[in-house]
Structure formats: structure tokens, C-alpha cells
C-alpha positions in Angstrom: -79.0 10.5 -41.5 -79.9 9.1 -45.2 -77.3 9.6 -47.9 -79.5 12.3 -49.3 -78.7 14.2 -45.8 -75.0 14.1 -46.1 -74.5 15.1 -49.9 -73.2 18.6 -50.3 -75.3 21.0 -52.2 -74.3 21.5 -56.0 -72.0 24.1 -56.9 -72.9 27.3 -57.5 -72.6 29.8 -60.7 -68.8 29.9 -61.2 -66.9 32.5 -62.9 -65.7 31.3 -65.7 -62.3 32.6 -67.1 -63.0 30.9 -70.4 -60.3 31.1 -73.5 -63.1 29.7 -75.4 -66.2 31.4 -77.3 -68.2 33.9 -75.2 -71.2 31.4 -75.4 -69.3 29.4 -73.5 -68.7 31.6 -71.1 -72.3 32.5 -70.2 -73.9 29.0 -70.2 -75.0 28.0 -66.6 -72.6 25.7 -65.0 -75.1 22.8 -65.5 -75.4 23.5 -69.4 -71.3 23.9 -69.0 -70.6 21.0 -67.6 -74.0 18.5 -67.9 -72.1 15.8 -66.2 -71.3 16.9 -62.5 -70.4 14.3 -60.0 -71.1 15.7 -56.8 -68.8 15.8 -53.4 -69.3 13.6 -50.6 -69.0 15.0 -47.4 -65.8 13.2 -45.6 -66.0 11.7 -42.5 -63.5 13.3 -40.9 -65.0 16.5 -41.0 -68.5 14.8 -39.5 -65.9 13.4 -36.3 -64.6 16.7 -35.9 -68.1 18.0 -35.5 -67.7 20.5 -39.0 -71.1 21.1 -40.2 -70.5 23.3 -43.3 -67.4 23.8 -45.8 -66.6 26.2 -48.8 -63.8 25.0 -51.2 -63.2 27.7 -54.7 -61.3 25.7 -57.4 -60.1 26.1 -60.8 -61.1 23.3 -63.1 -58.5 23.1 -66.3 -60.2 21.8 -69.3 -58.6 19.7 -72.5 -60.0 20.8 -75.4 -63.1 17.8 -75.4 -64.0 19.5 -71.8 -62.4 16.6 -69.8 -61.4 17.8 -66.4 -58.0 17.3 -66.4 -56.7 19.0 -63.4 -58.4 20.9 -60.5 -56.6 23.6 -58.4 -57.7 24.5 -54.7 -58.0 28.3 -54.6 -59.1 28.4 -51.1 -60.7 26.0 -48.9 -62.9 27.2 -45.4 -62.1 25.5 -43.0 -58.7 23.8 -44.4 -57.5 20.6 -44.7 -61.3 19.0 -44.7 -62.7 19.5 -48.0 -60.3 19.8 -50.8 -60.2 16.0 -51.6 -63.7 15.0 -51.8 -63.3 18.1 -54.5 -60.5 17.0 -56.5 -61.7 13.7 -56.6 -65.3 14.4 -58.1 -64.2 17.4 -60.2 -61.7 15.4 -61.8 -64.8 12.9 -63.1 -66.7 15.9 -64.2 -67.6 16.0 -68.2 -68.5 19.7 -70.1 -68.4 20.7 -73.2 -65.1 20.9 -74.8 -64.4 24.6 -76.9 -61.9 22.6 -79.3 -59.2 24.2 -77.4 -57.6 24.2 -73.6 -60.0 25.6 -71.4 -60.6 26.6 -67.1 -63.6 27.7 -65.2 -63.5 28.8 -61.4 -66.1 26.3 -59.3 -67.6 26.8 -55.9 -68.3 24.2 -53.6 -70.5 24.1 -51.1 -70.7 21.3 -48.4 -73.2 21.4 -45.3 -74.9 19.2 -43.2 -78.6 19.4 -42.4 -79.4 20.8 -38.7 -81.4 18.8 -37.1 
């Protein structure tokens, strides 16, 4: 498998609970946040035969859009994917609103079938 194989796809349109401006709130997560460093998938999950993964997380904003914590809302299958998530998230760059900010992220991990 090449690298590109193994990389989970990006996330998807998040729901944003913004406390910024409302243009904020509707920009696509790639105009959001323009610098998105994606997931890898672990290992362990690869050993354990786990083909696919779903993680939802909070991402909490300081007011320049630097991610400055990330909360696990749920995680499918548990204990695999959470962090691969809080490691990349935290490395993420958006747009800061000039004030404290969160947005809700999916994650999607999966291996191509073969």
C-alpha cells in the first residue's frame, strides 16, 4: 500500500457553532480553516484488522484561529482514532474572528479495499 492508500479522507462539512460573524459560519471548512493537516491512519488499527473509523470533534479556536484544543465527541470504533485526531487538529490553522471561537469537525478514516 503507498502512503496515498493509507491517508484518511479529508473531513467533511462541519457544523460550525461559531461565536464569530455569520460569514464565518458559512465558509466551507477548507476556506475556514485553509491549513488542514490531515490524520494518519494508526497502525494499531491496521493490526487489528479495522478498515474504516469515524471520530466527531470540537475544535476551540483563540481568537487568531489557532487550534488550541480539540475535544473527542464520539469516536466509532473507540480507542483507535482519537489521537491521530488530536494530534493533526491541534496543527490545523483558520481564520481567526478576533475573538474565542469552536467548530464541530468530522473525521473520516478508511482504508482502500483491495
Amino acid at each position: 500500500a503507498t502512503s496515498a492508500e493509507t491517508q484518511p479522507r479529508s473531513p467533511t462539512s462541519p457544523e460550525t457553532r461559531a461565536s464569530g460573524s455569520a460569514r464565518s459560519q458559512d465558509q466551507p471548512l477548507v476556506q475556514r480553516c485553509p491549513e488542514q493537516i490531515k490524520p494518519s491512519f494508526p497502525e494499531r488499527a491496521r493490526e487489528d484488522d479495522i478498515v474504516e473509523g469515524r471520530v466527531s470533534a470540537r475544535l476551540f479556536l483563540d481568537a487568531t484561529g489557532r487550534v488550541t484544543e480539540v475535544e473527542i465527541l464520539s469516536a466509532e470504533p473507540p480507542g483507535y482514532f482519537e489521537r491521530e485526531v488530536r494530534r493533526a487538529a491541534l496543527r490545523w490553522r483558520c481564520q481567526g474572528s478576533g475573538q474565542a471561537d469552536s467548530l464541530k469537525v468530522p473525521f473520516r478514516f478508511e482504508l482502500p479495499r483491495h
